[in-house]
C-alpha positions as CSV (number, residue, x, y, z in Angstrom):
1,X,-26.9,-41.6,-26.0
2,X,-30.5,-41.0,-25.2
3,X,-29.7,-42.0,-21.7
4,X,-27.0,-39.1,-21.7
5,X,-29.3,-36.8,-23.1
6,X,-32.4,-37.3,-21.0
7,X,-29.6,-36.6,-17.7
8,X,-28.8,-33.3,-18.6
9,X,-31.7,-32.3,-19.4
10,X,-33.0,-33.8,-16.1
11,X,-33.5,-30.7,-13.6
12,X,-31.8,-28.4,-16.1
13,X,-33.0,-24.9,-14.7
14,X,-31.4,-26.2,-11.2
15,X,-28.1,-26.6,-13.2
16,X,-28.3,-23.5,-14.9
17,X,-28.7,-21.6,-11.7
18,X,-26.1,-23.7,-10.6
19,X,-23.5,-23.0,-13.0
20,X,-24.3,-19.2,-12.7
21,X,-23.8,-18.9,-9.1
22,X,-20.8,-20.8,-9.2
23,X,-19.5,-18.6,-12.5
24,X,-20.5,-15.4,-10.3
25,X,-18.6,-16.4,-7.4
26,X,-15.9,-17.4,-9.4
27,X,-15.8,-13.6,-10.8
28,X,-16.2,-12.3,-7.1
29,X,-13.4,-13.8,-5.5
30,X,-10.9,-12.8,-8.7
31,X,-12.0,-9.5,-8.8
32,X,-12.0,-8.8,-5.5
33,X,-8.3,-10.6,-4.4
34,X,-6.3,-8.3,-2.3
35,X,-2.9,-9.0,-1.4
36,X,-0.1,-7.4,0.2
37,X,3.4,-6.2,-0.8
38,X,6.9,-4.3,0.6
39,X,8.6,-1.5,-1.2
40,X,11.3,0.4,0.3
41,X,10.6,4.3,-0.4
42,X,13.1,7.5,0.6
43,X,12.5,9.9,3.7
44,X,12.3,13.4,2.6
45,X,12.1,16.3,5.3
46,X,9.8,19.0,4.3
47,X,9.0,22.2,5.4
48,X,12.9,22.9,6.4
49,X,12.1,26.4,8.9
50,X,14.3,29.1,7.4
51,X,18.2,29.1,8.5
52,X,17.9,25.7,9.3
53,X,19.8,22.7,7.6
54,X,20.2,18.7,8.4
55,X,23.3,17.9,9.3
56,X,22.6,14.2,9.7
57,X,19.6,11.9,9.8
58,X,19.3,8.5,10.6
59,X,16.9,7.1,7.9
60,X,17.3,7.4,4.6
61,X,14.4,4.9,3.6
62,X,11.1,3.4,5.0
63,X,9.9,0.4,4.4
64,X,6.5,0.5,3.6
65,X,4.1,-2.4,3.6
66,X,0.6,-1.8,1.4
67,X,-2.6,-3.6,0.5
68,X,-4.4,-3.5,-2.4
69,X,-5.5,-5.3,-5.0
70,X,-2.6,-7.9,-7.1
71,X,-3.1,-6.8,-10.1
72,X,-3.0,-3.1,-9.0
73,X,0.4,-3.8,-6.7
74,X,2.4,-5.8,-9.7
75,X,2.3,-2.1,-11.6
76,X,3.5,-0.3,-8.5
77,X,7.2,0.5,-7.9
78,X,9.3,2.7,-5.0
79,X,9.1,6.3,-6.9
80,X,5.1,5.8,-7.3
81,X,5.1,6.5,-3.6
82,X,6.4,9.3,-1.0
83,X,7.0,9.5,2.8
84,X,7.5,12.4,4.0
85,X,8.3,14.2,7.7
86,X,7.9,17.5,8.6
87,X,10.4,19.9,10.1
88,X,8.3,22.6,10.4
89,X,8.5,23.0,14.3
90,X,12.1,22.2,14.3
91,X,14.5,23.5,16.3
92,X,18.6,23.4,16.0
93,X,19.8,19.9,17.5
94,X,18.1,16.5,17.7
95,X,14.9,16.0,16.5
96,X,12.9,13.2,16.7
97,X,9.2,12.4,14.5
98,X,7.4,9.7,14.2
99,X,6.6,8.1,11.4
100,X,3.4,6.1,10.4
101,X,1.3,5.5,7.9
102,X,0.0,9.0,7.4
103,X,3.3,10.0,6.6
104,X,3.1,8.0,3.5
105,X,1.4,9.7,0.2
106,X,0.1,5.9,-2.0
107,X,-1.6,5.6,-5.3
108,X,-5.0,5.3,-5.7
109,X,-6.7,1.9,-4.5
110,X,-3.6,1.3,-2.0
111,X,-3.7,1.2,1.2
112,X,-0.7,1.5,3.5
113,X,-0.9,-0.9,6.3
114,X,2.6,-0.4,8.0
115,X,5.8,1.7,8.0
116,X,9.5,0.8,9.6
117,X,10.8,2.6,11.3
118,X,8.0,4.1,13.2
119,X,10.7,7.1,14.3
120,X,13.3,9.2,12.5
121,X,16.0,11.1,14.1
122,X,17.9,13.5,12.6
123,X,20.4,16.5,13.9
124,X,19.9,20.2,13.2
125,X,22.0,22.8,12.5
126,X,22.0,27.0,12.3
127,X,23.4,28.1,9.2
């Protein structure tokens, strides 16, 4: 036993700064995982100019790709996030945006990496 003994106490302040670094690198790499995940979110058209209307559009969703933290992501569904597209310089007929990833309003310590489709087309209509 006194063998035992006089080996761990052999060098001791190299273990203890040992078994802090690794205990601090440990907490590092836990708090700081990042991951990725999917959700599918609805399209909405804003800012609808006056006397028009959407007769058809060919999205109805985006799939929306994000980063952030796991533990932040596994409390995240579809309604906590918002794509949106602007009409605001539309004109009767086909009209065409692009979408990306400014088009997507995210929570707080998420980052949106990627949105499909990258285009929606919809039809206008006078009323």
């Amino acid at each position: 036993m006194t063998e035992l003994r006089r080996r761990l106490l052999e060098d001791w302040p190299v273990k203890v700064v040992a078994v802090v670094f690794a205990v601090a690198l440990w907490a590092f790499v836990v708090s700081e995982e990042r991951t990725d995940a999917v959700f599918t979110v609805p399209l909405d058209l804003v800012d609808r100019p006056p006397g028009l209307e959407v007769a058809s559009v060919g999205v109805e969703a985006v799939v929306v790709r994000v980063e952030g933290r796991h533990s932040r992501l596994r409390r995240l569904h579809e309604e906590d996030f918002r794509a949106e597209v602007s009409l605001k310089s539309a004109q009767p007929g086909r009209f065409i945006a692009r979408i990306d990833t400014d088009n997507v309003l995210a929570p707080s310590g998420v980052r949106v990496i990627r949105v499909t489709p990258t285009e929606v087309r919809a039809i206008l209509e006078a009323r």
